[in-house]
N, C-alpha and C positions, 0 to 999 in steps of 0.2 A: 239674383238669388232664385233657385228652382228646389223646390222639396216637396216631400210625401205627406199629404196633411190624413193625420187618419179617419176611420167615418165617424159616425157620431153625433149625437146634438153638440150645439155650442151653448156654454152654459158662460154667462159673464158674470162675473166678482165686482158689484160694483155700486155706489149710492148715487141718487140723482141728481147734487150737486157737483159730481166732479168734472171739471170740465178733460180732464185727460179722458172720463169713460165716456162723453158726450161725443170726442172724437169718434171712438168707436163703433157708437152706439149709430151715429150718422153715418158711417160706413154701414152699417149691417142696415139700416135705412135705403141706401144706395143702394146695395145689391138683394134688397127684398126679401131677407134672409131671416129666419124662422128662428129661434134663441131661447135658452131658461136665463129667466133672471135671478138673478140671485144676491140680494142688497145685504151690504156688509157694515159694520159700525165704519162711522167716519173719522173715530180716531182710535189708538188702542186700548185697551188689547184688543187684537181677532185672533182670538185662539183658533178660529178655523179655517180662515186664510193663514194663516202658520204653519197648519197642519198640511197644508196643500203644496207650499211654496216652501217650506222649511225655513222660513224667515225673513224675505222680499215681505214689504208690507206696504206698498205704494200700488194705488188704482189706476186701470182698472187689472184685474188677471181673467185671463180666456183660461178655461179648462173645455179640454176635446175628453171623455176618461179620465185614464189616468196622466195625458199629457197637460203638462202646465205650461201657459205661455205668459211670461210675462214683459213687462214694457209696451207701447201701444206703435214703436215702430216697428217691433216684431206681430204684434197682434196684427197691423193690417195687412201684412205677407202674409201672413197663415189665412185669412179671408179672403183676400184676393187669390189665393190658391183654392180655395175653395171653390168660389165663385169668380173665377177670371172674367165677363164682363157686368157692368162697366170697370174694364183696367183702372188700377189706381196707379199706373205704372209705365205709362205710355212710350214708348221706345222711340221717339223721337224728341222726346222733354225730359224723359227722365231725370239728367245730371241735376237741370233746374228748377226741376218739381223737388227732387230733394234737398239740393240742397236750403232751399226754401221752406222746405218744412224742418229741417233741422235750425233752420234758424227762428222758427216760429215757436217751436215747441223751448227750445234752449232760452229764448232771449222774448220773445212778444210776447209770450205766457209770462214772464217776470214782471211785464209791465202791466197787463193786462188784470192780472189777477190782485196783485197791493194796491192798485185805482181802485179796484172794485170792491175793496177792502177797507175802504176810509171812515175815518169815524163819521157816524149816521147813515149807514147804508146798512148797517145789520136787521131791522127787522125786512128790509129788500130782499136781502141774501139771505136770512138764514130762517126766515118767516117764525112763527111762533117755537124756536127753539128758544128754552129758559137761559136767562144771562150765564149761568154755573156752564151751562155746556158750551155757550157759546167763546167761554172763556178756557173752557177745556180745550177747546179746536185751536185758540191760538198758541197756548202754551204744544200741546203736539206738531203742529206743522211747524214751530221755533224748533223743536228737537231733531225735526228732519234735515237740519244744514246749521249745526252747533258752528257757532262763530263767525258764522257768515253774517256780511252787512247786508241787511232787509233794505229794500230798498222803502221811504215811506211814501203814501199815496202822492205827495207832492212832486216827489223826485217821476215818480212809476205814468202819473201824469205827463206830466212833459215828455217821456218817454214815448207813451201811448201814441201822444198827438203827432210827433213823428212820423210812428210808426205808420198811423192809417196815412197821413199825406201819403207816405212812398208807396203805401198798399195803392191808393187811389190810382196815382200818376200811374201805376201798370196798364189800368183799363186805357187810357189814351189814344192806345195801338186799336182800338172796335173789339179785344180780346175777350170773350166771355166768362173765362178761366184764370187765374191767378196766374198758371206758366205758361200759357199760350190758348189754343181753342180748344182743348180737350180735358176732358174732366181728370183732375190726378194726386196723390196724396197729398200735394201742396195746399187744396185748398180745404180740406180735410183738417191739416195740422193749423191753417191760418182761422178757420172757423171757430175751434173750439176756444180759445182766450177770448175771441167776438162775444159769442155766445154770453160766455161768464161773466159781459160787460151789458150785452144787452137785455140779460134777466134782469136788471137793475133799472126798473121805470127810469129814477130818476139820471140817469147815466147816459140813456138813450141818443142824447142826442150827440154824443163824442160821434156817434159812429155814424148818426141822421146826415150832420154837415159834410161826409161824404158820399152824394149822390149813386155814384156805379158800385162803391164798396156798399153799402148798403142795399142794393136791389140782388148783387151776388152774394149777399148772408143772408137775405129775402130767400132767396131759392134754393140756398147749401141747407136751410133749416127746412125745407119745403120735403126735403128730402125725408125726415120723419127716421122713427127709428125701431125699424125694422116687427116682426111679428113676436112679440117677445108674452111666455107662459112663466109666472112666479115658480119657483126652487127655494127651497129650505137650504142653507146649508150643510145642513145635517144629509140631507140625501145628495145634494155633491158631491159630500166626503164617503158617501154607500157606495157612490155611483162609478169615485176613483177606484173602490175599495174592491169592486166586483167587475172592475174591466180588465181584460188580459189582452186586449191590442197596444202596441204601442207602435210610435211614429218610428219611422228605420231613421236613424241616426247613423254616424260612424265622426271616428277621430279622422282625420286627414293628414297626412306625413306632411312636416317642414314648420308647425305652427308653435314648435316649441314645449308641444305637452302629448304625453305616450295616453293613449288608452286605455283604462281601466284605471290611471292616476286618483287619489283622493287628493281634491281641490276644493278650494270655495269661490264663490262669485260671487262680485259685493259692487253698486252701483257706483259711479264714480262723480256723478255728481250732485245727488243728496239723499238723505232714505242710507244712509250706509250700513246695511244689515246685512253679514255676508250671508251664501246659503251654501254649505257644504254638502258635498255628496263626490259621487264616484263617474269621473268622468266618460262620458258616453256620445257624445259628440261634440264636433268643432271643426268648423270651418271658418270662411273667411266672413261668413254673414255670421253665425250663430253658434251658440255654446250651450251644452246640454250636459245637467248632472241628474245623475238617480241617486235616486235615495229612498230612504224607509218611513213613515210612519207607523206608527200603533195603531191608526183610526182608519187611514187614507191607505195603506199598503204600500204596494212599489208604485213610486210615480217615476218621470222625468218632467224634470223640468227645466225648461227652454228661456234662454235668453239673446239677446238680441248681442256680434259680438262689441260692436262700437258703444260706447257708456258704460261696460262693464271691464272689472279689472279680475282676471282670474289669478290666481294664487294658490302655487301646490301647499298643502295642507305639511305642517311639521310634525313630522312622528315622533313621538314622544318615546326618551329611553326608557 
Protein backbone atom coordinates (compact mmCIF):
# COMPACT_ATOMS: atom_id res chain seq x y z
CA UNK A 1 0.00 0.00 0.00
CA UNK A 2 1.56 3.47 -1.14
CA UNK A 3 -0.35 6.89 -0.42
CA UNK A 4 -0.10 10.59 -0.05
CA UNK A 5 -0.35 11.37 3.63
CA UNK A 6 -0.93 15.15 3.82
CA UNK A 7 1.15 17.75 6.19
CA UNK A 8 -0.02 18.58 9.29
CA UNK A 9 0.20 17.85 12.95
CA UNK A 10 -1.06 14.43 13.96
CA UNK A 11 -3.62 15.03 16.48
CA UNK A 12 -4.85 11.31 18.12
CA UNK A 13 -8.55 10.68 19.55
CA UNK A 14 -8.02 8.70 22.22
CA UNK A 15 -7.97 7.69 26.40
CA UNK A 16 -5.22 6.06 28.21
CA UNK A 17 -6.78 2.95 28.80
CA UNK A 18 -7.25 1.81 25.44
CA UNK A 19 -5.15 -0.75 24.53
CA UNK A 20 -5.98 -0.35 20.49
CA UNK A 21 -4.59 3.74 21.11
CA UNK A 22 -1.49 2.26 23.17
CA UNK A 23 -0.83 0.38 19.81
CA UNK A 24 -0.42 3.58 18.23
CA UNK A 25 0.68 5.47 20.56
CA UNK A 26 3.92 3.05 20.77
CA UNK A 27 4.28 3.45 17.15
CA UNK A 28 4.51 7.35 17.29
CA UNK A 29 7.05 6.19 20.40
CA UNK A 30 9.01 4.24 17.69
CA UNK A 31 9.38 6.84 15.18
CA UNK A 32 9.88 9.78 17.59
CA UNK A 33 6.99 11.57 16.44
CA UNK A 34 5.70 14.79 17.68
CA UNK A 35 1.47 14.56 18.26
CA UNK A 36 -1.77 16.55 19.87
CA UNK A 37 -3.48 14.61 22.30
CA UNK A 38 -6.65 14.83 22.41
CA UNK A 39 -8.50 12.36 25.23
CA UNK A 40 -12.08 11.48 24.45
CA UNK A 41 -14.90 9.95 26.83
CA UNK A 42 -14.36 6.25 27.07
CA UNK A 43 -17.77 5.29 26.38
CA UNK A 44 -20.69 7.34 24.78
CA UNK A 45 -21.82 9.75 23.70
CA UNK A 46 -18.73 11.55 21.96
CA UNK A 47 -20.51 14.06 20.25
CA UNK A 48 -17.14 15.13 18.95
CA UNK A 49 -15.61 12.15 17.74
CA UNK A 50 -19.13 11.86 15.74
CA UNK A 51 -18.67 15.08 14.48
CA UNK A 52 -15.34 14.01 12.93
CA UNK A 53 -16.01 10.35 11.85
CA UNK A 54 -19.87 10.79 11.24
CA UNK A 55 -20.41 7.79 13.40
CA UNK A 56 -17.22 5.22 13.71
CA UNK A 57 -17.04 5.39 17.42
CA UNK A 58 -14.33 2.80 18.38
CA UNK A 59 -10.46 4.01 19.47
CA UNK A 60 -8.27 5.28 18.68
CA UNK A 61 -9.00 8.08 15.40
CA UNK A 62 -5.86 9.93 13.81
CA UNK A 63 -6.95 13.22 12.38
CA UNK A 64 -4.29 14.88 9.74
CA UNK A 65 -6.97 18.39 9.23
CA UNK A 66 -9.60 17.55 7.87
CA UNK A 67 -8.48 13.99 7.01
CA UNK A 68 -9.95 11.22 9.42
CA UNK A 69 -8.20 7.94 9.80
CA UNK A 70 -9.73 5.51 11.45
CA UNK A 71 -9.07 1.79 12.52
CA UNK A 72 -5.27 1.42 13.84
CA UNK A 73 -4.35 -0.94 10.78
CA UNK A 74 -4.99 1.95 8.71
CA UNK A 75 -3.60 4.38 11.35
CA UNK A 76 -0.12 2.66 11.28
CA UNK A 77 0.14 3.11 7.21
CA UNK A 78 -0.67 6.59 7.43
CA UNK A 79 2.53 6.96 10.10
CA UNK A 80 4.69 4.79 8.68
CA UNK A 81 4.12 7.10 5.54
CA UNK A 82 4.86 9.58 7.32
CA UNK A 83 7.88 8.61 8.86
CA UNK A 84 9.04 5.48 6.93
CA UNK A 85 11.98 4.48 9.36
CA UNK A 86 11.93 2.55 11.54
CA UNK A 87 9.53 0.54 8.69
CA UNK A 88 6.85 -1.16 10.26
CA UNK A 89 6.58 -2.99 7.23
CA UNK A 90 9.62 -4.81 6.29
CA UNK A 91 9.57 -6.31 2.64
CA UNK A 92 11.16 -9.37 3.50
CA UNK A 93 8.53 -10.37 6.47
CA UNK A 94 5.87 -8.51 5.59
CA UNK A 95 3.12 -11.50 4.65
CA UNK A 96 4.14 -12.70 8.30
CA UNK A 97 4.30 -9.65 10.20
CA UNK A 98 0.77 -9.30 9.25
CA UNK A 99 -0.63 -11.69 9.13
CA UNK A 100 0.33 -12.02 12.68
CA UNK A 101 -0.81 -8.92 13.58
CA UNK A 102 -4.19 -9.56 12.21
CA UNK A 103 -4.34 -12.35 14.36
CA UNK A 104 -3.41 -10.44 17.28
CA UNK A 105 -5.59 -7.63 17.04
CA UNK A 106 -8.59 -10.06 15.79
CA UNK A 107 -8.11 -13.11 18.26
CA UNK A 108 -5.12 -12.23 21.38
CA UNK A 109 -6.83 -8.99 22.09
CA UNK A 110 -10.24 -11.19 22.74
CA UNK A 111 -8.24 -13.04 25.20
CA UNK A 112 -6.19 -10.65 26.61
CA UNK A 113 -8.52 -8.20 27.34
CA UNK A 114 -11.72 -10.35 29.36
CA UNK A 115 -8.44 -11.92 31.50
CA UNK A 116 -7.78 -8.52 32.34
CA UNK A 117 -11.30 -7.95 33.09
CA UNK A 118 -12.07 -10.55 35.83
CA UNK A 119 -13.78 -9.85 38.82
CA UNK A 120 -11.27 -8.06 41.32
CA UNK A 121 -8.95 -6.47 38.96
CA UNK A 122 -11.10 -3.31 38.58
CA UNK A 123 -9.60 -0.94 40.93
CA UNK A 124 -6.18 -2.39 38.79
CA UNK A 125 -7.73 -1.27 35.67
CA UNK A 126 -9.81 1.30 36.19
CA UNK A 127 -8.08 3.05 39.29
CA UNK A 128 -10.33 5.32 41.39
CA UNK A 129 -13.16 5.44 38.77
CA UNK A 130 -16.70 5.34 40.87
CA UNK A 131 -18.47 1.80 40.46
CA UNK A 132 -21.59 3.77 38.37
CA UNK A 133 -18.98 4.42 35.62
CA UNK A 134 -17.37 1.50 35.91
CA UNK A 135 -20.50 -0.18 35.36
CA UNK A 136 -21.32 2.22 32.52
CA UNK A 137 -18.07 0.91 30.57
CA UNK A 138 -19.50 -2.68 30.77
CA UNK A 139 -22.74 -2.14 29.71
CA UNK A 140 -21.10 0.11 26.47
CA UNK A 141 -18.46 -2.19 25.21
CA UNK A 142 -21.67 -5.19 25.56
CA UNK A 143 -23.46 -2.83 22.99
CA UNK A 144 -20.35 -3.01 20.72
CA UNK A 145 -20.93 -6.78 19.49
CA UNK A 146 -24.91 -7.30 20.53
CA UNK A 147 -25.20 -11.02 20.75
CA UNK A 148 -22.14 -11.94 20.64
CA UNK A 149 -20.78 -14.73 23.32
CA UNK A 150 -18.18 -12.71 25.55
CA UNK A 151 -15.98 -14.85 26.28
CA UNK A 152 -15.57 -15.05 30.48
CA UNK A 153 -12.19 -14.48 32.18
CA UNK A 154 -12.02 -18.30 32.71
CA UNK A 155 -12.40 -19.21 29.20
CA UNK A 156 -10.16 -15.84 27.85
CA UNK A 157 -7.58 -17.27 30.51
CA UNK A 158 -6.86 -20.51 29.15
CA UNK A 159 -6.77 -18.85 25.94
CA UNK A 160 -4.21 -16.25 27.00
CA UNK A 161 -1.92 -19.03 28.26
CA UNK A 162 -1.81 -20.45 24.86
CA UNK A 163 -1.42 -17.71 23.49
CA UNK A 164 1.90 -16.55 25.19
CA UNK A 165 3.45 -20.30 25.04
CA UNK A 166 3.20 -20.03 21.14
CA UNK A 167 4.28 -16.26 21.36
CA UNK A 168 7.36 -17.51 23.48
CA UNK A 169 8.28 -20.82 21.41
CA UNK A 170 8.97 -17.89 18.41
CA UNK A 171 12.11 -16.56 20.25
CA UNK A 172 13.75 -20.17 20.13
CA UNK A 173 15.13 -19.30 16.66
CA UNK A 174 17.94 -16.23 18.81
CA UNK A 175 14.96 -13.88 16.86
CA UNK A 176 14.69 -10.50 18.57
CA UNK A 177 11.47 -9.55 16.79
CA UNK A 178 8.12 -11.50 16.76
CA UNK A 179 8.46 -12.13 12.74
CA UNK A 180 12.01 -12.43 12.42
CA UNK A 181 14.99 -9.82 13.25
CA UNK A 182 13.49 -6.82 12.30
CA UNK A 183 11.29 -4.49 14.00
CA UNK A 184 7.57 -4.65 12.17
CA UNK A 185 3.85 -4.09 12.75
CA UNK A 186 3.48 -7.59 14.21
CA UNK A 187 5.08 -6.68 17.26
CA UNK A 188 3.18 -3.51 17.69
CA UNK A 189 -0.19 -5.40 17.21
CA UNK A 190 1.06 -8.32 19.70
CA UNK A 191 2.19 -5.55 22.35
CA UNK A 192 -0.83 -3.73 22.90
CA UNK A 193 -3.26 -6.83 24.54
CA UNK A 194 0.38 -7.44 26.69
CA UNK A 195 0.34 -4.19 27.61
CA UNK A 196 -3.60 -4.23 28.85
CA UNK A 197 -2.50 -7.43 30.93
CA UNK A 198 0.59 -6.07 32.19
CA UNK A 199 -0.90 -2.71 33.68
CA UNK A 200 -2.59 -5.17 36.03
CA UNK A 201 0.08 -5.69 39.03
CA UNK A 202 -1.53 -8.51 40.05
CA UNK A 203 -1.64 -10.40 36.42
CA UNK A 204 2.05 -9.71 35.94
CA UNK A 205 3.16 -12.75 36.25
CA UNK A 206 0.99 -14.67 33.17
CA UNK A 207 3.35 -12.86 30.98
CA UNK A 208 6.81 -12.96 33.76
CA UNK A 209 6.68 -17.08 33.38
CA UNK A 210 7.59 -16.20 29.78
CA UNK A 211 11.24 -15.20 29.98
CA UNK A 212 12.05 -13.85 26.02
CA UNK A 213 8.40 -12.73 25.75
CA UNK A 214 8.70 -10.65 28.62
CA UNK A 215 12.25 -8.94 28.04
CA UNK A 216 10.70 -8.15 24.22
CA UNK A 217 7.46 -6.29 25.93
CA UNK A 218 10.44 -4.87 28.41
CA UNK A 219 11.65 -3.07 25.25
CA UNK A 220 8.28 -2.68 22.83
CA UNK A 221 7.30 -0.48 25.99
CA UNK A 222 10.69 1.05 26.25
CA UNK A 223 9.81 2.52 23.24
CA UNK A 224 7.54 5.24 25.12
CA UNK A 225 5.03 7.24 23.31
CA UNK A 226 6.18 9.51 21.39
CA UNK A 227 6.15 13.85 21.99
CA UNK A 228 2.80 14.36 22.56
CA UNK A 229 1.06 18.47 23.45
CA UNK A 230 -2.85 18.25 24.97
CA UNK A 231 -5.73 19.45 22.32
CA UNK A 232 -9.20 20.21 23.27
CA UNK A 233 -11.47 18.73 21.16
CA UNK A 234 -13.16 21.68 20.53
CA UNK A 235 -10.12 23.01 18.65
CA UNK A 236 -9.72 19.48 16.52
CA UNK A 237 -13.13 20.16 15.34
CA UNK A 238 -11.67 24.23 14.47
CA UNK A 239 -8.85 22.70 13.28
CA UNK A 240 -10.94 20.29 10.73
CA UNK A 241 -13.11 23.12 10.41
CA UNK A 242 -10.33 25.66 8.90
CA UNK A 243 -8.21 23.10 6.81
CA UNK A 244 -8.49 23.02 3.04
CA UNK A 245 -5.74 20.33 2.16
CA UNK A 246 -6.97 17.29 1.75
CA UNK A 247 -5.30 13.82 1.11
CA UNK A 248 -5.47 13.00 -3.08
CA UNK A 249 -7.78 10.00 -2.98
CA UNK A 250 -9.41 8.45 -6.22
CA UNK A 251 -12.00 5.57 -6.83
CA UNK A 252 -10.12 2.84 -8.90
CA UNK A 253 -12.07 1.12 -11.85
CA UNK A 254 -13.05 -2.74 -11.25
CA UNK A 255 -13.84 -2.63 -7.29
CA UNK A 256 -17.50 -2.66 -7.84
CA UNK A 257 -18.40 1.13 -6.74
CA UNK A 258 -18.32 4.34 -9.32
CA UNK A 259 -17.12 7.59 -7.83
CA UNK A 260 -18.99 10.21 -6.43
CA UNK A 261 -21.51 6.96 -5.21
CA UNK A 262 -23.45 7.79 -1.69
CA UNK A 263 -22.41 4.81 0.55
CA UNK A 264 -21.78 3.95 4.04
CA UNK A 265 -19.09 1.97 5.67
CA UNK A 266 -19.84 0.12 8.85
CA UNK A 267 -17.31 -2.23 10.61
CA UNK A 268 -17.78 -5.80 10.29
CA UNK A 269 -16.77 -6.99 13.19
CA UNK A 270 -17.98 -4.86 16.13
CA UNK A 271 -18.68 -1.22 16.82
CA UNK A 272 -21.33 -1.51 13.73
CA UNK A 273 -22.05 2.08 13.29
CA UNK A 274 -22.22 2.77 9.69
CA UNK A 275 -20.71 6.15 8.39
CA UNK A 276 -22.28 7.57 5.35
CA UNK A 277 -20.91 9.96 3.00
CA UNK A 278 -20.02 10.42 -0.73
CA UNK A 279 -17.56 8.15 -2.16
CA UNK A 280 -14.24 9.57 -2.82
CA UNK A 281 -11.74 6.92 -2.69
CA UNK A 282 -10.96 3.08 -2.90
CA UNK A 283 -8.76 0.84 -3.49
CA UNK A 284 -7.56 -2.33 -2.74
CA UNK A 285 -5.99 -1.16 0.81
CA UNK A 286 -8.55 1.62 1.59
CA UNK A 287 -11.92 3.34 1.43
CA UNK A 288 -12.54 6.98 1.71
CA UNK A 289 -16.04 8.94 2.18
CA UNK A 290 -16.74 12.70 2.50
CA UNK A 291 -18.88 14.18 4.08
CA UNK A 292 -20.26 17.31 5.91
CA UNK A 293 -20.51 18.39 9.22
CA UNK A 294 -22.07 21.71 10.86
CA UNK A 295 -19.08 22.05 13.40
CA UNK A 296 -16.12 19.95 11.53
CA UNK A 297 -16.87 21.22 7.64
CA UNK A 298 -15.79 18.86 4.76
CA UNK A 299 -13.88 16.01 6.05
CA UNK A 300 -12.72 12.65 4.51
CA UNK A 301 -12.71 10.05 6.16
CA UNK A 302 -10.52 7.02 5.72
CA UNK A 303 -10.79 3.50 6.35
CA UNK A 304 -8.92 0.72 6.10
CA UNK A 305 -10.70 -1.67 3.06
CA UNK A 306 -10.49 -5.21 4.91
CA UNK A 307 -12.94 -5.12 8.21
CA UNK A 308 -15.17 -2.80 6.66
CA UNK A 309 -18.36 -3.59 4.51
CA UNK A 310 -19.25 -0.76 2.20
CA UNK A 311 -22.78 -0.54 0.96
CA UNK A 312 -24.43 1.81 -1.66
CA UNK A 313 -26.67 3.94 0.34
CA UNK A 314 -30.81 3.47 -0.94
CA UNK A 315 -32.38 6.33 -2.51
CA UNK A 316 -35.37 6.93 -1.32
CA UNK A 317 -38.51 7.57 -3.71
Amino acid sequence: MSFAVPAGELVLHHYPMSPFAEKVRLVLGAKRLAWRSVHIPVVMPKPDVVALTGGYRKTPVLQIGADIYCDTALICRVLDARAPEPTLYPRAIDGAAQLLAQWADATLFWAAVPYALQPGTAPEVFGKLPPEQIKAFAVDRAALRPNALRPNFLDAGVALRHHLGWLESLFADGRSHLAGTALSIADFAVAHPLWFVHRVPSLRAEIDAHPHLRAWLEAMLAFGNGDATPMTSTEAIELAASSVERAPVEVEPGLGFDAGADVTVTPTDYGFDPVAGRLVGLSRDSVTVERRDDRAGTLQVHFPRIGFQIRKQETKP
